[in-house]
C-alpha positions in Angstrom: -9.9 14.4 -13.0 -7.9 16.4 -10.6 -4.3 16.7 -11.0 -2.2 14.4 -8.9 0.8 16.9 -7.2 4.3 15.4 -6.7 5.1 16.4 -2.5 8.4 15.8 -1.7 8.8 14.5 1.6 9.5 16.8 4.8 12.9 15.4 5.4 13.9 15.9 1.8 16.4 19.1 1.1 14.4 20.9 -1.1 17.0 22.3 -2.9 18.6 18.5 -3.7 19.5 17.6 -7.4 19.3 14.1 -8.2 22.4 12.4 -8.8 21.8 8.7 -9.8 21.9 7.3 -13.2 18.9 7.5 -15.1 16.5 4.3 -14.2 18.4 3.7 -11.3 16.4 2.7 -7.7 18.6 4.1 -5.2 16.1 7.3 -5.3 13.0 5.4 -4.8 15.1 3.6 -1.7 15.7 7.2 -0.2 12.4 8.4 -0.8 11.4 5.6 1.4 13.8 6.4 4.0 12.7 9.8 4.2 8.9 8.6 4.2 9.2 6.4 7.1 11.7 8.9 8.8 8.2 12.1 8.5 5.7 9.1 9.3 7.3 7.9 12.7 8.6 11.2 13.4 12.3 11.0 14.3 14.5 12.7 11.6 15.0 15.3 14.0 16.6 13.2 16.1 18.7 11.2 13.4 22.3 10.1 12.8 23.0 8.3 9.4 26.4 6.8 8.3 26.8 6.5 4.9 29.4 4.0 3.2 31.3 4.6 -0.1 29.6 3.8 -3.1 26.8 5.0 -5.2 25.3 5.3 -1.6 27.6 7.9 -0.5 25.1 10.6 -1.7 22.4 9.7 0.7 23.1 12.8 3.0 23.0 15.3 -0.5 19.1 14.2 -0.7 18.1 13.9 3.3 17.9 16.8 5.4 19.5 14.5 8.5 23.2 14.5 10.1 25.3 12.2 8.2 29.4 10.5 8.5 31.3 9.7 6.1 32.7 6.1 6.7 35.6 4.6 5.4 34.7 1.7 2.8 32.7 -1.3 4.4 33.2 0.4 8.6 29.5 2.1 8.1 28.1 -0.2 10.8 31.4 0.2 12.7 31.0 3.9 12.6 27.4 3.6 13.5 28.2 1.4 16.4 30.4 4.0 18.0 27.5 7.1 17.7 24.9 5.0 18.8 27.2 3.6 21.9 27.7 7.7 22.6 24.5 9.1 21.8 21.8 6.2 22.7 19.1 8.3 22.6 19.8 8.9 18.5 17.9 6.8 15.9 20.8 5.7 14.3 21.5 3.8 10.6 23.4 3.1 8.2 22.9 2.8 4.0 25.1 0.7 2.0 25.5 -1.1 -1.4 26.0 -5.0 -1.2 30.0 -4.3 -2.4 30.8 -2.2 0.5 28.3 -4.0 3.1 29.0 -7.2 2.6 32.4 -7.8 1.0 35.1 -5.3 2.3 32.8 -4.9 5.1 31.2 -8.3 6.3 33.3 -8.3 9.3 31.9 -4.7 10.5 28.5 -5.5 9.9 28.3 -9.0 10.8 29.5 -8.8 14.2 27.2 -5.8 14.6 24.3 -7.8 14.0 26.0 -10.5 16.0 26.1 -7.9 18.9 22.7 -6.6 18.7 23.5 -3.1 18.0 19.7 -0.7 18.3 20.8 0.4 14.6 18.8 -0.2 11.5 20.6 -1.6 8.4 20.1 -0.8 4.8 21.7 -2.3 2.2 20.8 -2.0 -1.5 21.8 -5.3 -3.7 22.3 -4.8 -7.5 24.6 -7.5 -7.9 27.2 -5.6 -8.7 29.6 -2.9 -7.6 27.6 0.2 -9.4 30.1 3.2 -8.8 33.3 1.9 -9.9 32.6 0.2 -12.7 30.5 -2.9 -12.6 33.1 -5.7 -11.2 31.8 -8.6 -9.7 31.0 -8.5 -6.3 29.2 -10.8 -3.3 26.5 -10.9 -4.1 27.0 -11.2 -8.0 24.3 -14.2 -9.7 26.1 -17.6 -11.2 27.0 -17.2 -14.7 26.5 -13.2 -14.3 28.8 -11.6 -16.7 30.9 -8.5 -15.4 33.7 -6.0 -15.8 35.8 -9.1 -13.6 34.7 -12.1 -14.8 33.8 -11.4 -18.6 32.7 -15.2 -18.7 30.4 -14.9 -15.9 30.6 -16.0 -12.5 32.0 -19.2 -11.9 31.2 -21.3 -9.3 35.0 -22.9 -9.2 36.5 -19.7 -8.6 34.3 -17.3 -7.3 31.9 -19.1 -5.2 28.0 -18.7 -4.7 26.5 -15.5 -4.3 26.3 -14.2 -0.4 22.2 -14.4 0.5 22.2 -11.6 3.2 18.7 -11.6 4.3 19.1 -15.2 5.7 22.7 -14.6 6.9 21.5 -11.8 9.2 18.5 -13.4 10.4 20.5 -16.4 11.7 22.3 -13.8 14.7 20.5 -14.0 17.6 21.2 -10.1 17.9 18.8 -9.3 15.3 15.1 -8.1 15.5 13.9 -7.9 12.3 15.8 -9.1 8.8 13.8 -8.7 5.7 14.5 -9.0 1.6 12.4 -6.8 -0.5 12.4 -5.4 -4.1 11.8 -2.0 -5.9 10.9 -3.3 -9.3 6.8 -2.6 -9.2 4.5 -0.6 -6.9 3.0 -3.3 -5.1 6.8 -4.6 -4.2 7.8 -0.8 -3.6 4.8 -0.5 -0.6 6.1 -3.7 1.0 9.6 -2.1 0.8 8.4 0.7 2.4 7.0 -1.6 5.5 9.9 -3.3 6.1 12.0 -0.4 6.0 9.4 0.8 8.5 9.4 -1.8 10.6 13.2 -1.8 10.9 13.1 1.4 12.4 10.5 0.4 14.5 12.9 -2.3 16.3 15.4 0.4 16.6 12.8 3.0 18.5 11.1 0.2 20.3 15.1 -1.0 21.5 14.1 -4.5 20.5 17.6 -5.0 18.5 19.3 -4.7 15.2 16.9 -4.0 12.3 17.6 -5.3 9.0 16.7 -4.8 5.1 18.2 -6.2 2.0 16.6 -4.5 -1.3 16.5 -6.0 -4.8 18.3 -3.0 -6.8 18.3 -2.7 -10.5 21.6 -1.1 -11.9 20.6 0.2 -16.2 24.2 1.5 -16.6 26.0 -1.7 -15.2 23.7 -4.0 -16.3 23.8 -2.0 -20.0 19.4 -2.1 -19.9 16.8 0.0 -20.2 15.2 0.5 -17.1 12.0 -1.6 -18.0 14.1 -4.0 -18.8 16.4 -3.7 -15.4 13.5 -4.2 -13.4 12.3 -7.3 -15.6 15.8 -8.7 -14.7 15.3 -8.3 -11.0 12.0 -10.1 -11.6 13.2 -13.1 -13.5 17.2 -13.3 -12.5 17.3 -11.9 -9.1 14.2 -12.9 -6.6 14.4 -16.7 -7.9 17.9 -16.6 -5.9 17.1 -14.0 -3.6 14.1 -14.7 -2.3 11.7 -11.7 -1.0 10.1 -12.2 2.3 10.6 -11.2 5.9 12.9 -14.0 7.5 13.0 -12.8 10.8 10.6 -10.5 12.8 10.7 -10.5 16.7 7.4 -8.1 17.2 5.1 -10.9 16.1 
């Protein structure tokens, strides 16, 4: 049997060390990224903005030009770039803290506008780089660094479902939930993320993907055992599937 070689993906640095907690799926996420970005052929012509988080690293592993944004303005940022420089492929890549807590306002309204930018935003239910506190998108009864009782519905609310939200503004071409906890869900990641772009290129409106994260160190799991949580906890509530799609 022939040996299987690894290939790292064009747009990859080649000299990039991998940062992430062990188990964690915000590498497979910007192996995607960087998959779609060689298959359609646009890194060259490529502006990210990057938000604060566990996400911030995204231009350490992508051979693309990157800003820093302040926490939650990524879409904000990437609203004023792709308003200067239309002819840019432009998005962003967020955690569900910084996208859709500090910085709903930023990127609902860009959605709400129809911004040509493609939206990222990786949900692990919690906030992963400073410490695992509860956060928007946190599950009922989830048990965190800020509410050691698990969430409760009294005082914290129900759990924001993004996917839906976005797909509601009539600005928005595409607005999809997917998963990276087994291949099969990994390859329909990858054709969302795809098609996302695609919107962008094709200056059909504001692409959107929500992806089912596992977080071990967080969560306190084993990987296996992090993805079997995504499985069981997560998709029940957040539900994968493609809930809006303007090219069909």
């Amino acid at each position: 049997m022939a040996t299987q070689v690894f290939k790292i993906p064009d747009s990859f640095n080649k000299d990039f060390k991998y940062t992430f907690c062990p188990g964690c799926d915000h590498g497979v996420a910007i192996r995607l990224v960087g998959e779609v970005m060689d298959e359609l052929g646009f890194r060259e012509n490529t502006i990210a903005a990057t938000a604060i988080g566990c996400s911030v690293t995204l231009y350490d592993f992508l051979n693309i030009d990157a800003i820093e944004s302040p926490h939650g303005r990524a879409l904000a940022v990437a609203t004023g770039v792709k308003r200067a420089n239309p002819d840019k492929t432009v998005f962003t890549y967020s955690g569900d803290g910084d996208f859709a807590s500090i910085g709903i306002g930023e990127s609902l309204h860009a959605a709400l506008r129809g911004e040509k930018i493609t939206a990222i935003c990786i949900n692990n239910t919690t906030y992963g780089m400073t410490g695992g506190q509860c956060g928007p998108t946190t599950l009922v009864n989830q048990v965190t660094t800020t509410s050691p009782h698990g969430r409760n519905l009294d005082y914290y609310g129900y759990p924001i479902k993004l996917a839906e939200h976005f797909a509601l503004c009539d600005g928005v071409a595409f607005s999809a939930r997917v998963s990276l906890d087994s291949v099969a869900n990994i390859r329909k990641a990858k054709q969302a993320i795809k098609k996302a772009f695609q919107v962008q290129l094709e200056g059909k409106g504001f692409g959107f993907v929500e992806i089912l994260s596992s977080c071990p160190t967080n969560w306190r799991m084993l990987p296996e055992k992090a993805h079997d949580r995504v499985r069981n906890e997560m998709m029940p509530v957040f539900v994968p599937g493609i809930y809006k799609d303007l090219t069909i």
